[in-house]
C-alpha positions in Angstrom: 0.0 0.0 0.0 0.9 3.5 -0.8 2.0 6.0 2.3 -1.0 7.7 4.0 -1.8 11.2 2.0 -3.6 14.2 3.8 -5.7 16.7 2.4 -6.1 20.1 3.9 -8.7 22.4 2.4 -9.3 25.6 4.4 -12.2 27.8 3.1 -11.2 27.2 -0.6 -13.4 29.4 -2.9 -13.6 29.7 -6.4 -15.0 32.6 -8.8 -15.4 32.2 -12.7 -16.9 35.5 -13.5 -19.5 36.6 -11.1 -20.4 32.9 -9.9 -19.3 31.3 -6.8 -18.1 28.0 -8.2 -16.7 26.8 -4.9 -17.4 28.5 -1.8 -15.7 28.2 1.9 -15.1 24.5 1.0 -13.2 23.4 4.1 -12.2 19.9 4.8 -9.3 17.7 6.7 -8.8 13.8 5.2 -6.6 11.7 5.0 -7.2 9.8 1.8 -7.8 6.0 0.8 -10.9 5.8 -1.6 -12.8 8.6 -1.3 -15.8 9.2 -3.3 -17.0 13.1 -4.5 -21.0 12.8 -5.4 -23.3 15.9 -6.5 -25.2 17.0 -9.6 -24.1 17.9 -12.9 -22.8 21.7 -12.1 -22.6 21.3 -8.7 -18.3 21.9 -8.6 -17.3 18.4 -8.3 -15.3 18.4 -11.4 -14.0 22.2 -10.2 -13.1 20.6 -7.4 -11.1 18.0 -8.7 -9.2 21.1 -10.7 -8.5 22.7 -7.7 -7.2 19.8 -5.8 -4.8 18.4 -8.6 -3.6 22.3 -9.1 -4.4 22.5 -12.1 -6.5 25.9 -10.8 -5.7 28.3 -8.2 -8.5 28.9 -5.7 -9.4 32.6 -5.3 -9.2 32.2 -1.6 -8.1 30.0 1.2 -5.9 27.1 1.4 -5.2 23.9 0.1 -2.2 21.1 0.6 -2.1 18.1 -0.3 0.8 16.2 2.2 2.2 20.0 3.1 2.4 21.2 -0.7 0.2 24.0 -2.3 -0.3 21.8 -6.5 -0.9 25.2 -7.6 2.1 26.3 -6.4 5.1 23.6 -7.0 3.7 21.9 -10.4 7.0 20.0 -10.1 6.1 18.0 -6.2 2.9 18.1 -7.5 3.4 15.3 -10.4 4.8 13.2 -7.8 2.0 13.2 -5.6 -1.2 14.1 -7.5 -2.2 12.6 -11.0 -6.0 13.3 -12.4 -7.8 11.4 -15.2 -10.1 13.3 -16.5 -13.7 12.6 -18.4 -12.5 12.5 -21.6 -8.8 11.1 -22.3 -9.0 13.3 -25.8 -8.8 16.5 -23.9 -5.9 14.6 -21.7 -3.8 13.3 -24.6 -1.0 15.5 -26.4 1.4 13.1 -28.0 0.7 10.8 -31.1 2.0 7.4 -29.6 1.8 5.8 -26.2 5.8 6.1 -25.9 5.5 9.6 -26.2 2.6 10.4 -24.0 3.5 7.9 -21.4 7.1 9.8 -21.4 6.0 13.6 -21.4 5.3 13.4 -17.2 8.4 11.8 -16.3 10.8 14.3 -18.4 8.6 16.9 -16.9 9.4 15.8 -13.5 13.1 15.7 -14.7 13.4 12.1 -15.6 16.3 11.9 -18.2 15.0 10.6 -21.7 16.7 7.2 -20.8 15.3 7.0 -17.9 11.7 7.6 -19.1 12.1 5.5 -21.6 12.9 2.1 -19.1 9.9 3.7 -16.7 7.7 4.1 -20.1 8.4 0.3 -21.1 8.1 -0.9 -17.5 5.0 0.4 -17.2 3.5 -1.0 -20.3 4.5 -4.6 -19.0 3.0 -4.0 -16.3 -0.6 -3.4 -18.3 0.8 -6.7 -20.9 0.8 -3.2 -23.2 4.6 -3.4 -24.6 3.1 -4.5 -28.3 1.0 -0.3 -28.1 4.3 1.1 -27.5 4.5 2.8 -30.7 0.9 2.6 -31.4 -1.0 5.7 -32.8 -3.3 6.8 -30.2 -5.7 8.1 -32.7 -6.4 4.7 -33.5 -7.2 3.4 -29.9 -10.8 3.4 -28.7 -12.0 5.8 -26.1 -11.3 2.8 -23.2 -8.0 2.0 -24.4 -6.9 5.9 -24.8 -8.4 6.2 -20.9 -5.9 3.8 -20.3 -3.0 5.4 -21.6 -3.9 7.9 -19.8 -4.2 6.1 -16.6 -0.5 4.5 -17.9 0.8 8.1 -18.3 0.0 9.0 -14.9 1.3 5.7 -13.1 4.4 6.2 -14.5 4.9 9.1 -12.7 4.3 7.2 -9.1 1.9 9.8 -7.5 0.8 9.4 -4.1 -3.1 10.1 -5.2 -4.9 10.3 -8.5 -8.1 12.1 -8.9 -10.6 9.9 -11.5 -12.8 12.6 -12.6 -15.9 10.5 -14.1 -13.9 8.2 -15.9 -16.9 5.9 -17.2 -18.1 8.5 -19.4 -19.5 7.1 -23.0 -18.1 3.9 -21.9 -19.4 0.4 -22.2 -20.4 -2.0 -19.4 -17.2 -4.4 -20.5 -14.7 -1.5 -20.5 -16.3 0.3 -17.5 -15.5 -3.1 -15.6 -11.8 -3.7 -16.6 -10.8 -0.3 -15.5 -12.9 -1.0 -12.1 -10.8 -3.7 -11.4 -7.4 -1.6 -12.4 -9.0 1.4 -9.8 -9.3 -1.6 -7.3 -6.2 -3.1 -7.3 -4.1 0.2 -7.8 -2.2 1.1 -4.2 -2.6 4.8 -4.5 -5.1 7.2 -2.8 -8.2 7.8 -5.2 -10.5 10.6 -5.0 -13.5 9.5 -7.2 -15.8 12.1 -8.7 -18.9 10.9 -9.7 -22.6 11.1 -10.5 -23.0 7.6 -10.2 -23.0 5.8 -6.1 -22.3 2.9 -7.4 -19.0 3.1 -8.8 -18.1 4.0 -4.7 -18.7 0.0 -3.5 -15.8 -0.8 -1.0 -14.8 3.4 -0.5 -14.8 4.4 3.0 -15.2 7.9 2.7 -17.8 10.3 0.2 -18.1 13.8 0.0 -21.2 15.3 -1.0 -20.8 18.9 -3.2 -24.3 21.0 -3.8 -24.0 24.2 -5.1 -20.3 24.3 -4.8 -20.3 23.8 -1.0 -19.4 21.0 0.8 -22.8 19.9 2.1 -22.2 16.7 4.3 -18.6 14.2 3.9 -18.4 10.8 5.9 -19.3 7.0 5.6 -20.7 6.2 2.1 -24.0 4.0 3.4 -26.0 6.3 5.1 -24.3 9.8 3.5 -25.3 7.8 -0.1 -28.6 6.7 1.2 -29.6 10.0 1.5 -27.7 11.3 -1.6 -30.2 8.6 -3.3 -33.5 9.9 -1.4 -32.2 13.4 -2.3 -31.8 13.0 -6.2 -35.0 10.3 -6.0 -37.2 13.6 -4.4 -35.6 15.9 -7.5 -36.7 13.9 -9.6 -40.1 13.3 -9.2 -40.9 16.9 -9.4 -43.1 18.1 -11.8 -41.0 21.5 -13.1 -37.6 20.9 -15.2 -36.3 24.0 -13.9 -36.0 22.5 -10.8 -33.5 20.0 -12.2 -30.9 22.8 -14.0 -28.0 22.3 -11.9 
């Protein structure tokens, strides 16, 4: 198992224009499988930004094992890793070689030595034979998983899955389960869905960027259920717009 990781949040907030996107989020974890739940607009994915560093908050505090991501994009890649919705908006490189090796010479790897990580790695997956594969040609579950590949490489302490099931099918939606499941790192897992959070052991729950309850997943989900179950059996669609 990977070294405990701690996540300090201290009133984080958030403005895109004149909207509160996060607001006052303040939170103390340390993380093993963590689950983020909430409605479509609700900040989850913000938050997910925000915690990887990949945005600044406005205001407050954030560190993730005593580093600011924003700050030190450098520690950062060694701790933090995020896999985001859609691996297109992820991937920059044309082969797997090359995308698996961009994070390790960012985090100063020599090219020789990203190139033994990079062929390690796809071992590891029984993935040598993509090694110079075009991505283009991959489908949307085999680029995800480059992209997972890219950021194991880099050995971070915690990676973020930011609705990784989306547009995927029921057979590739379970093979990267079991890779979530059996990876050793922290996982912070944003998602619309509950189930996809059997076996975590902690679940935030983000309404109207704030956090609105965090603890165990069975009665916190429960009610997350009830809640969206209530929502929906209104009779005005405006209600709904999140």
């Amino acid at each position: 198992m990977a070294h405990a990781s701690h996540l300090h949040l201290g009133d984080v907030t958030l403005r895109l224009g004149s909207k509160t996107v996060l607001d006052a989020i303040t939170l103390d974890l340390t993380l093993h499988r963590t689950g983020v739940v909430g409605r479509n607009g609700s900040g989850k994915s913000t938050l997910a930004r925000v915690v990887a560093g990949l945005v600044a908050p406005d205001t407050g505090t954030l560190r993730l094992n005593g580093i600011d991501p924003a700050r030190d994009r450098r520690a950062a890649l060694g701790h933090i890793g995020i896999l985001f919705q859609n691996p297109d908006h992820q991937i920059i490189f044309p082969t797997v070689a090359e995308e698996l090796a961009f994070g390790l010479r960012q985090m100063g790897r020599t090219k020789a030595e990203a190139a033994l990580i990079t062929d390690r790695t796809l071992a590891r997956f029984g993935k040598t034979h993509w090694r110079e594969a075009n991505i283009a040609t991959l489908s949307q579950g085999q680029k995800q998983l480059v992209c997972l590949m890219a950021i194991l490489a880099m050995e971070p302490q915690v990676i973020i899955l930011d609705e990784p099931f989306s547009g995927l099918d029921l057979a590739i939606r379970g093979q990267l389960m079991r890779y979530f499941h059996a990876l050793p790192q922290a996982l912070i897992h944003i998602t619309h869905d509950p189930d996809c959070l059997h076996g975590y052991d902690h679940v935030l729950w983000i309404e109207a960027g704030r956090l609105h309850r965090a603890g165990p997943p069975a009665p916190l989900l429960a009610d997350y259920r009830a809640h969206m179950s209530k929502l929906g059996a209104g009779d005005d669609l405006s209600d709904l717009a999140g």
